[in-house]
C-alpha positions in Angstrom: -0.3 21.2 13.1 3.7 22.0 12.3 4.4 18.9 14.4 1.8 16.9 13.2 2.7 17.4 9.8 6.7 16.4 10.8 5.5 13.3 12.4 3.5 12.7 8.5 6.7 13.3 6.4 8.7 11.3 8.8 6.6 8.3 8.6 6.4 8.9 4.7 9.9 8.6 4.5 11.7 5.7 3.6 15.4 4.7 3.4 15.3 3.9 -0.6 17.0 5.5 -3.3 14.6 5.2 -6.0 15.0 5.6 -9.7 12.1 5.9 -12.5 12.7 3.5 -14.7 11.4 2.2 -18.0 10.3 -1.4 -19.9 9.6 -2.2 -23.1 7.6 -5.0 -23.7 5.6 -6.3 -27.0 5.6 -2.5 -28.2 4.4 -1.0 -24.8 6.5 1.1 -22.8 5.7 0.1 -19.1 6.8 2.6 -16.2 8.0 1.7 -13.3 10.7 2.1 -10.2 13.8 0.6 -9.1 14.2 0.8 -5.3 17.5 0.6 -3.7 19.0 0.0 -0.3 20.3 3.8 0.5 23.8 2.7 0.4 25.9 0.5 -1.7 26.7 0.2 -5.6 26.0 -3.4 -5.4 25.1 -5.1 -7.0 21.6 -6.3 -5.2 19.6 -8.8 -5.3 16.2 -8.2 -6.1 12.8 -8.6 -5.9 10.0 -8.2 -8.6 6.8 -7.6 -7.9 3.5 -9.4 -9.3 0.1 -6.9 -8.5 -2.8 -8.4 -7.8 -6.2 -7.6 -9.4 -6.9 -3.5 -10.7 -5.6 -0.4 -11.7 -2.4 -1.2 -9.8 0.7 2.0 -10.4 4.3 1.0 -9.4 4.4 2.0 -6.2 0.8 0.5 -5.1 -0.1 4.3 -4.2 2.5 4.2 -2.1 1.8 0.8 0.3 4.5 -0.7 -1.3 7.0 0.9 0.4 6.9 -0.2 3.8 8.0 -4.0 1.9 10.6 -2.2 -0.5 12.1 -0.4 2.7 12.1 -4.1 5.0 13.4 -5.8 1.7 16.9 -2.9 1.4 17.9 -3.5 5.0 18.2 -7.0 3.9 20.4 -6.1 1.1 17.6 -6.6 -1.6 16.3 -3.8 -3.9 12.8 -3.8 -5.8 11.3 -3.6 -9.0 8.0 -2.6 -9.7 6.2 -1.4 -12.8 2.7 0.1 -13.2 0.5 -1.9 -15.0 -0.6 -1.5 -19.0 -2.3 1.6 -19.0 -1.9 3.1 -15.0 0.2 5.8 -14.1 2.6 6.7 -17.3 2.2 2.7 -18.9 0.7 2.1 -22.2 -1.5 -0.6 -23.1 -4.6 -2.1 -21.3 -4.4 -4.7 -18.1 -7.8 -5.9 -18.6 -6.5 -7.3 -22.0 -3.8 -8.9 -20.3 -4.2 -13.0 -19.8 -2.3 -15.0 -17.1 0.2 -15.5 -19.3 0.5 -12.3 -20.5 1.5 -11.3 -17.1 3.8 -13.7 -16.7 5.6 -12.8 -20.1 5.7 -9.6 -18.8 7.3 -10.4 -15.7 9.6 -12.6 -16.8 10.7 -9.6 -19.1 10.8 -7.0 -15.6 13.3 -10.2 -14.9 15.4 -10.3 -18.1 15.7 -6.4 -18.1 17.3 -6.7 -14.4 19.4 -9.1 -15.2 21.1 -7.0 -17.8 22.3 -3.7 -15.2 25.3 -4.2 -13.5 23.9 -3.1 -9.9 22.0 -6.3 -10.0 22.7 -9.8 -9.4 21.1 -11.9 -11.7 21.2 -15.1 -9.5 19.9 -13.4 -6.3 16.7 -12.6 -8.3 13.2 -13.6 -6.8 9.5 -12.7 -7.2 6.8 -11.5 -4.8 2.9 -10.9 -5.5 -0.4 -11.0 -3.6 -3.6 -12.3 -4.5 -4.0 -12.8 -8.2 -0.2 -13.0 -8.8 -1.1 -16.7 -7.2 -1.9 -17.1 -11.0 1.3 -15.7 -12.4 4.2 -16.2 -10.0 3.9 -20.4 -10.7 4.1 -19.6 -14.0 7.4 -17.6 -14.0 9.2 -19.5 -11.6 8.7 -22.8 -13.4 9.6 -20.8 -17.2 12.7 -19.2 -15.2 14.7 -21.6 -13.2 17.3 -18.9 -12.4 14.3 -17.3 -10.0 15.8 -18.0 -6.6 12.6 -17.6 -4.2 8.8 -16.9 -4.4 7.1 -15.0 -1.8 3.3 -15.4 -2.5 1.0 -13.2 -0.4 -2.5 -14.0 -0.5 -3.0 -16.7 -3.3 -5.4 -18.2 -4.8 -5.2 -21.8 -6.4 -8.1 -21.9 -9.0 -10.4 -19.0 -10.2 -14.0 -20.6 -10.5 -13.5 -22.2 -6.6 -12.0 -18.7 -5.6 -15.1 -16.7 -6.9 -17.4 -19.2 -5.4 -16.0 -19.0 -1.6 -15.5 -15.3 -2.5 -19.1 -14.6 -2.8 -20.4 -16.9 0.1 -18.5 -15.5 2.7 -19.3 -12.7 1.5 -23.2 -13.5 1.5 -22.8 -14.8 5.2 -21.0 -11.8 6.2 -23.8 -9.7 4.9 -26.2 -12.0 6.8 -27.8 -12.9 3.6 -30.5 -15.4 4.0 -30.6 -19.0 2.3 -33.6 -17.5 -0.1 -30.8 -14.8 -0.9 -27.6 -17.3 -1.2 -29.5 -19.8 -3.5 -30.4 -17.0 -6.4 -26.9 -15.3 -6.1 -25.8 -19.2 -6.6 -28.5 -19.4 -9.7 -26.9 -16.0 -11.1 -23.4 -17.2 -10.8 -24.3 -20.7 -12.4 -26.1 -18.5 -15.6 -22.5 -16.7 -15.4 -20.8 -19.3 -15.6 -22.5 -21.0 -18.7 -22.2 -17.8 -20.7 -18.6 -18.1 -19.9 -18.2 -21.2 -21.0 -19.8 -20.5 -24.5 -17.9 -17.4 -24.6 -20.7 -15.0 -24.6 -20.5 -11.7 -25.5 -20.6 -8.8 -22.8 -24.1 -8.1 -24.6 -25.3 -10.9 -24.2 -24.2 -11.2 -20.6 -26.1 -8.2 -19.6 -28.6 -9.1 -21.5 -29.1 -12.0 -19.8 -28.2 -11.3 -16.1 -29.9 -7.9 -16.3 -27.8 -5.5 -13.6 -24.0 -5.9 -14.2 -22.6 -4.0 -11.3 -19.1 -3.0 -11.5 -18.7 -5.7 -14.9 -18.0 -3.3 -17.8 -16.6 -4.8 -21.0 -13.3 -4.7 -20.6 -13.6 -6.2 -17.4 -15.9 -9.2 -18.9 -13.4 -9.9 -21.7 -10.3 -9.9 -18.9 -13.3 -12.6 -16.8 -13.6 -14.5 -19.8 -9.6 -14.7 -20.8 -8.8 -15.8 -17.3 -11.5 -17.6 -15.8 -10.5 -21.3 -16.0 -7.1 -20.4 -14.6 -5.7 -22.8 -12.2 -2.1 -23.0 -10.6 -1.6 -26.5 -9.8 0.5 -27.3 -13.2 2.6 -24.1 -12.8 3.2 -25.3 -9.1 4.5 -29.0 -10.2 6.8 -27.4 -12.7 8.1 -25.1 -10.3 9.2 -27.5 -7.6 12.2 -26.9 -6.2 12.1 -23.1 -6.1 11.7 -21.7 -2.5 8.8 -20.5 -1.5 7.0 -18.2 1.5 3.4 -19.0 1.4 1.9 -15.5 3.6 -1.7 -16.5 4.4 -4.3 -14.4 6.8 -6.8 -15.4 9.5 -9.7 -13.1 7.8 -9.5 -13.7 4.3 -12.6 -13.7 2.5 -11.3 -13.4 -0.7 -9.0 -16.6 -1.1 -10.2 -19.6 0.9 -6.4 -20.0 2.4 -7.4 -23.8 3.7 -7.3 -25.0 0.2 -4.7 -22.8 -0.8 -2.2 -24.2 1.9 -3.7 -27.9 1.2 -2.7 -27.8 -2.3 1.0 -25.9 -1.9 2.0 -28.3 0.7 0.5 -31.5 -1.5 2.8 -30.6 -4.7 5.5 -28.4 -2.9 8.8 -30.1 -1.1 8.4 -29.6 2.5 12.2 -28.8 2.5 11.4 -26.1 -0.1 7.9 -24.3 1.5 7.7 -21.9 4.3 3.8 -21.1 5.6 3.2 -18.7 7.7 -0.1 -17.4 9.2 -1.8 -14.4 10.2 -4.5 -15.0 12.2 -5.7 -11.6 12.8 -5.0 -10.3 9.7 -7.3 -10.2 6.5 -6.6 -11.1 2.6 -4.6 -7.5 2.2 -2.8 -8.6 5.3 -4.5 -5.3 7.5 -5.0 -6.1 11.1 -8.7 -7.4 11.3 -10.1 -4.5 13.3 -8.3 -1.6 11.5 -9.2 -2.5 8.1 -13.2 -2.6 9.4 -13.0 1.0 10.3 -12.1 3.3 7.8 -11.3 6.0 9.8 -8.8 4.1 11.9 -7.7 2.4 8.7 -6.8 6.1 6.8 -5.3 7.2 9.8 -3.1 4.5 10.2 -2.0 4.5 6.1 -1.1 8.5 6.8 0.8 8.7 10.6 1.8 4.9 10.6 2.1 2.9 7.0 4.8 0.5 8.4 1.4 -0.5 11.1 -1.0 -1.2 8.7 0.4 -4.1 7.9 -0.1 -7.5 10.1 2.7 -7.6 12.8 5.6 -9.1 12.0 4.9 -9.6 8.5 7.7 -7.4 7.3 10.3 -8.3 9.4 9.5 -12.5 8.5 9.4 -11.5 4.8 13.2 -9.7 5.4 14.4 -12.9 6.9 13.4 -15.2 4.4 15.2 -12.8 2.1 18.6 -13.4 4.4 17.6 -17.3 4.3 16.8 -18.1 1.2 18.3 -15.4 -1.1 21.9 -16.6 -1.0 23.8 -18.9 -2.8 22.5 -20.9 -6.2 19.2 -21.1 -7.1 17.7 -24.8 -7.2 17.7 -24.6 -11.0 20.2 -24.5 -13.5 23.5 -22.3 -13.4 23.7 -18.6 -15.4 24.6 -21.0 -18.3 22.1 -23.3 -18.9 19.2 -20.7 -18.4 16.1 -21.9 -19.8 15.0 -18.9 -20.8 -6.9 1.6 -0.1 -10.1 1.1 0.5 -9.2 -2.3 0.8 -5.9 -2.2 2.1 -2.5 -2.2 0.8 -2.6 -5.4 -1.0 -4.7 -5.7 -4.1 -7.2 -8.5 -3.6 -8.8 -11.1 -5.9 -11.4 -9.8 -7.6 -14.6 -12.2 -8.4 -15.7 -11.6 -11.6 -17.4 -15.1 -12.2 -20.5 -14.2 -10.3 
C-alpha cells in the first residue's frame, strides 16, 4: 500500500510551478492558475485555455495537467481560470453567451499580456468541444493570437445536437419507432426555441425535462443558433491544430474537418486524427469501462489521453509558436465520467 501510494503521488506530480491567480472581468472576480515551466524567469509564451461545456474549475479537476506539463517542456506556460461561479469564481456560466466567453477570454489574454514573465506575441489559445464556438471568435477579434489548437470542435450547434442524439440513439440500439419520436421531441424543442419560450413553457410542453433545469434552458436558448463559420473566415491566417477523434459521438468530426479545410489556408491548418480515441480524446476501450478508466486517471493521468496526443500538441507549440503572428505587429493591435475533456453538451433535444 506504501508503494502503491508512491507510485500515486509520483504520477500526480508534475513539473509546473503553479501560481493562483486572479481576473477581473465585468465586476466578477474569476479564479484561476498560471502554470509555468519549472525553470526560467522568462518570459513564456503561453497558452489560454477555452473549457468546453459544464461546471468546468481551472485545473479541469486536475486532467489538465498532463497538457500544461507537455506544453512547459516546450517552453510554454498556461493559463486557466474556473468558470463564473466554479471553484472560488463569481458569477454564473450558464448566463454566459458565445460571446460572453470570448470577451472573457480575450480579457484572460489582455491580463497576460500585461506581466512581464509573459510574451505577449507568443500568446495562443487552446479549447475542446464547445470552445469550437469561442476560440474563432477570439482569434479573429485578436490578431496578435499566434496559434489555435482546437480539440474536439463543433461547427454549428443545431447540426451538432442532431448527430449528437442519433448516434447516440444507434448506440443505444434504439429502434426506428424510438428514433422518429426523439426526432418529433427535438423538432417541438426546437420551435419553442425559436419563439423563445419560456422554461415553463418548455416543460410544459415536452413533459419530462431530464437534466434541462432553467438555467441550463436560458444558456440553450442564448447559444443555440451559434455557428463558427464567420468567426473562421475572419480568422484566416491564424495557425491552427485541428485534434479530431475516431469515436466521437458528440461532434460529427467529418463535417467539422470539411468546413475548416473549406475556409482555412492549407498552409495555415494542421489535422490530425485519432482514430481510436473518443470526443474527450480517451482511448476507445478505456473510456467504456469505468473501472479501467478511474484507474488509469489515478496510477497513469499522462495515459488517459490518446497516444501521442501530447507530445504532437508540444510540437506544434515548437512549430508554430515562434516568430510574428500572421496579424498585425504589438502596434497596430486591434484590440470524469466522461473523460478529461469536457464534451458538447446537446441541449436542443
Amino acid at each position: 500500500m506504501i508503494g502503491l501510494g508512491g507510485v500515486v503521488v509520483w504520477q500526480n506530480t508534475y513539473a509546473l510551478r503553479e501560481e493562483r491567480v486572479v481576473l477581473r472581468h465585468h465586476g466578477h472576480r474569476l479564479e484561476g492558475v498560471l502554470a509555468r515551466p519549472p525553470a526560467g524567469d522568462g518570459p513564456f509564451g503561453l497558452v489560454v485555455f477555452v473549457h468546453g461545456d459544464g461546471r468546468v474549475d481551472a485545473t479541469h479537476d486536475t486532467f489538465y495537467r498532463p497538457l500544461w506539463e507537455s506544453f512547459a517542456r516546450a517552453g510554454y506556460a498556461s493559463l486557466s481560470f474556473s468558470k463564473p461561479g466554479v471553484a472560488g469564481s463569481e458569477g454564473d456560466w450558464l448566463e454566459q453567451s458565445m460571446d460572453d466567453r470570448a470577451a472573457e477570454t480575450l480579457a484572460a489574454v489582455a491580463w497576460a499580456r500585461a506581466r512581464p514573465d509573459i510574451d505577449g506575441d507568443r500568446i495562443g489559445l487552446w479549447g475542446a468541444s464547445q470552445a469550437g464556438w469561442v476560440l474563432p471568435k477570439v482569434a479573429a477579434k485578436d490578431r496578435r493570437v499566434q496559434f489555435v489548437i482546437a480539440v474536439s470542435p463543433a461547427v454549428n450547434w443545431l447540426r451538432q445536437g442532431r448527430y449528437n442524439l442519433l448516434a447516440e440513439l444507434r448506440g443505444e440500439g434504439a429502434d426506428q419507432l424510438r428514433i422518429e419520436e426523439a426526432m418529433r421531441r427535438r423538432d417541438t424543442t426546437l420551435r419553442l426555441l425559436r419563439r423563445g419560450a419560456s422554461y415553463e413553457e418548455y416543460r410544459a410542453t415536452v413533459g419530462d425535462t431530464g437534466d434541462i433545469t432553467p438555467g441550463r434552458w436560458r444558456f440553450i436558448t442564448k447559444n443555440h443558433t451559434a455557428d463558427a463559420v464567420a468567426d473562421l473566415r475572419a480568422m484566416r491566417g491564424t495557425p491552427v491544430l485541428l485534434v479530431l477523434a475516431g469515436h466521437d459521438v458528440n461532434v460529427d468530426v467529418t463535417e467539422t474537418e470539411t468546413v475548416y479545410r473549406e475556409i482555412l489556408p492549407a498552409s495555415t491548418l494542421s489535422v490530425e486524427h485519432y482514430a481510436d480515441a473518443t470526443h474527450s480524446l480517451v482511448d476507445h476501450d478505456t473510456e467504456r469501462s469505468p473501472l479501467r478508466l478511474a484507474a488509469t486517471a489515478v496510477l497513469a493521468p499522462r495515459k488517459l489521453y490518446a497516444a501521442g496526443f501530447l507530445d504532437r500538441q508540444a510540437r506544434f507549440l515548437r512549430r508554430h509558436g515562434a516568430g510574428e503572428g500572421p496579424g498585425p505587429k504589438p502596434s497596430e493591435n486591434c484590440s470524469p465520467p466522461t473523460g478529461p475533456v469536457v464534451g458538447c453538451r446537446h441541449g436542443d433535444r
